[in-house]
Every structure is written in structure tokens, then in C-alpha cells.
ZAMARGU-4260 file (C-alpha; in steps of 0.2 Angstrom, whole numbers, plus 5000, padded with zeros to 4 digits):
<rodrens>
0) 4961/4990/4948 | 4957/4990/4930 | 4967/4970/4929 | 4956/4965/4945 | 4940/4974/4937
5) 4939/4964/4921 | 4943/4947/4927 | 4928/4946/4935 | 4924/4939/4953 | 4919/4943/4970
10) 4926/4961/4973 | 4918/4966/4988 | 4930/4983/4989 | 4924/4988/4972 | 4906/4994/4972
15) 4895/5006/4959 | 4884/5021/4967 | 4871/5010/4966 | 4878/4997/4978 | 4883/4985/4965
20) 4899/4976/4969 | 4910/4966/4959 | 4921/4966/4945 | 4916/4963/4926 | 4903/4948/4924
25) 4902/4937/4908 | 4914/4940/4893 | 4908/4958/4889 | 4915/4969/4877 | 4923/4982/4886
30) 4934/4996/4881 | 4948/5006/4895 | 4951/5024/4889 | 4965/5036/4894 | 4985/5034/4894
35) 4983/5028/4914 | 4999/5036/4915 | 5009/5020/4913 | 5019/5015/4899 | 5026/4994/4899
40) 5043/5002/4897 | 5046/5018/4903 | 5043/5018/4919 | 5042/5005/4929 | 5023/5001/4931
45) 5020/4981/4935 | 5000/4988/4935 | 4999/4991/4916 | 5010/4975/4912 | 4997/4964/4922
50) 4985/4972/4912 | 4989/4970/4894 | 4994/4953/4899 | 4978/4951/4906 | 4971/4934/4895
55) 4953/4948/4891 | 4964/4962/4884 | 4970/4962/4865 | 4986/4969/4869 | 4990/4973/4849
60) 4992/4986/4841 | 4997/4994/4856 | 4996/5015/4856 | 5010/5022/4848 | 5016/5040/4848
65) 5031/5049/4840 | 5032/5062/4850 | 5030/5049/4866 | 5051/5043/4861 | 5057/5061/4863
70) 5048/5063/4880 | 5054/5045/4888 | 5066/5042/4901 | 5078/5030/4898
</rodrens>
């Protein structure tokens, strides 16, 4: 959603509470918050892999955490 969101376009599934529908117009600065519960390689997620490689996302540094490598499955 968040890959579809920021590339802008016709979205006509994805519409604000005040009837707005679309994804990210212009080139806005944006910011996307939270872990999204995907990690590029731990996992399995394709969703997080389109969206750091996503051309509007400045993929580095990318979020590290020490206690993330005793936690992942591999």
C-alpha cells in the first residue's frame, strides 16, 4: 500500500475521510513511521523490498538494531 501510496496516480481504492482519492501527488517530502512488521531479510516480505526500492525512498541508512540479530530467524 505504502509503494502504491507514494508513487502517486489514480488510486481509486484508496481514499481519505474526506473523500479524497489517490495516492501521493507532486514530489513531497513524506516520511513512513513504524517497523511495518517487515524486515528485507528476515522474513520473506516482497512488500518492504518494493518499498525501499521504490525510486521516492532513500533506502540508506537503513534502521539497525543490535538486539534485532538475536531475535531473527534464520
Amino acid at each position: 500500500m505504502w509503494n502504491e501510496y507514494i508513487s502517486g496516480g489514480e488510486l481509486p481504492w484508496l481514499c481519505d475521510d474526506a473523500g479524497q482519492c489517490g495516492g501521493l501527488a507532486g514530489a513531497p517530502a513524506f516520511v513512513i513511521a513504524g517497523d511495518q512488521n517487515s524486515d528485507p531479510h528476515d522474513g520473506g516480505s516482497t512488500a518492504i523490498n518494493q518499498l525501499l526500492s521504490n525510486p521516492r525512498v532513500r533506502a540508506t541508512p537503513l534502521p539497525r538494531s543490535e538486539g534485532g540479530l538475536g531475535v531473527a530467524i534464520r
